[in-house]
N, C-alpha and C positions, 0 to 999 in steps of 0.2 A: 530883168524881172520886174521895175519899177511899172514897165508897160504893159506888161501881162497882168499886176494887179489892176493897175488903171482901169484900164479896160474890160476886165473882169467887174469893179466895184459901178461904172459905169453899167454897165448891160444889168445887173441886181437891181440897179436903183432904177433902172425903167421898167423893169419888171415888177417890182414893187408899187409904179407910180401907175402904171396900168391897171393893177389889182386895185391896188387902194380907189379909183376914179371907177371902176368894177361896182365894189365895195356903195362907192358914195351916190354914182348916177344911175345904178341898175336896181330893180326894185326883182326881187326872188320872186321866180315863174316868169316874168315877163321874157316875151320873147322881141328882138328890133332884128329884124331883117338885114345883112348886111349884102349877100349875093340869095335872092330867095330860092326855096327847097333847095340850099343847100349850105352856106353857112349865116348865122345868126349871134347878136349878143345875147347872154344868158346867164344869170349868176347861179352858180353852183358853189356850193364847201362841199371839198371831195376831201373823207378823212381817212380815205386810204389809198392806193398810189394806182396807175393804169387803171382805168376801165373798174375803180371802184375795188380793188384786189385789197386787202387785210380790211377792208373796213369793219367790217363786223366783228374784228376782234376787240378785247377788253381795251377800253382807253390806255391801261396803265401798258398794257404788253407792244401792243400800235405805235405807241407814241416810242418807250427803249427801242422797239426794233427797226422804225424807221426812221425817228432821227438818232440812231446811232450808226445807222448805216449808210445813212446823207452823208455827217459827218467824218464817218473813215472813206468813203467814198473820195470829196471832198479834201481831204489832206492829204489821201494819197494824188489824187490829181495835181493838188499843189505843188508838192514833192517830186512830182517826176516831169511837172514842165520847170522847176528850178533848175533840179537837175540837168537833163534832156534839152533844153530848151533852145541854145545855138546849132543841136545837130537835128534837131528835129524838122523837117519840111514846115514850108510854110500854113499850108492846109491842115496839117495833122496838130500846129498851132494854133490855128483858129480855132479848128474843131477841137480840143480841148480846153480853150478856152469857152467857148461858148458852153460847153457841159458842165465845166465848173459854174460858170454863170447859172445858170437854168437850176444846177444841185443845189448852189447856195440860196437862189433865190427860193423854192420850194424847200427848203429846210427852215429860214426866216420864218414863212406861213406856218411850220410844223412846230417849231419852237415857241412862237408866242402867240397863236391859235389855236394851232392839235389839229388843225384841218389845213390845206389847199386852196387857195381864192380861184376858180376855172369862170370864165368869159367866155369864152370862143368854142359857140356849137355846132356839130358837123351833123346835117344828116339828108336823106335822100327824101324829098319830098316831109311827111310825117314822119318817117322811120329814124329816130335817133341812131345815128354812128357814138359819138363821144363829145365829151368836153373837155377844152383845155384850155391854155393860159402861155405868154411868153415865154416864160419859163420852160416848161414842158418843149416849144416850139425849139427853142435853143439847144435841149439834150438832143432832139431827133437831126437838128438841122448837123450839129455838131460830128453827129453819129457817121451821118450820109457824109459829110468832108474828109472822116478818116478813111472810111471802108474803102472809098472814091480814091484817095491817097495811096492805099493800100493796092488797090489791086490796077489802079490803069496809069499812073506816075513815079512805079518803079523803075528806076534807073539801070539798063542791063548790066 
């Protein structure tokens, strides 16, 4: 388990170091090209989760109900790769670890913010798709290693 926090505290603190250098060298609206019409750097505070989802609710309600639900989120992931952790595939390790990673790092932002640091903009030509962040990248990649685990590395 010593390696699963590692690793986990690890992947936070580059997420963090990402945001923060975000934060420090990106100037809000500016757009820098990274693969053109299609992704770009771009600072965003997103202070509600996917694609902008509670944001328009009352700070005070936003804030209980999603870092409270980072945080049980979050323990129970801790909890069941303690548990789980020797029987569990190697994949379906990573992939929750890097969820935990990506949950804790976006809860961090939600705790002593109340917003999301997002960087990373996706879109087709002008046409905005979304914006995200390491963090975020890690839930999704994490996601794709289990389902991956799940349905094509079952054992007959």
């Amino acid at each position: 388990m010593k390696q699963i926090t590692l690793y986990t505290l690890i992947l936070v603190a580059l997420d963090q170091l990402l945001k923060y250098m975000a934060v420090h060298y990106l100037n809000m609206y500016e757009t820098i090209p990274i693969i053109p019409h299609f992704i770009s750097l771009s600072l965003a505070y997103n202070k509600g989760v996917s694609f902008g989802f509670l944001a328009n609710l009352p700070d005070l309600w936003r804030n209980i109900i999603l870092i409270g639900a980072s945080t049980l989120a979050s323990i129970a992931i801790y909890i069941f790769l303690w548990k789980k952790q020797a029987s569990l595939p190697l994949l379906e390790r990573i992939g929750l670890v890097l969820i935990l990673s990506g949950a804790l790092g976006n809860l961090y932002d939600r705790a002593v913010h109340k917003y999301v640091v997002d960087y990373v903009a996706f879109h087709i030509f002008t046409t905005p798709l979304f914006i995200n962040n390491l963090a975020d990248d890690f839930i999704s990649i994490g996601l794709v290693f289990i389902v991956y685990n799940q349905f094509f590395n079952k054992k007959s």
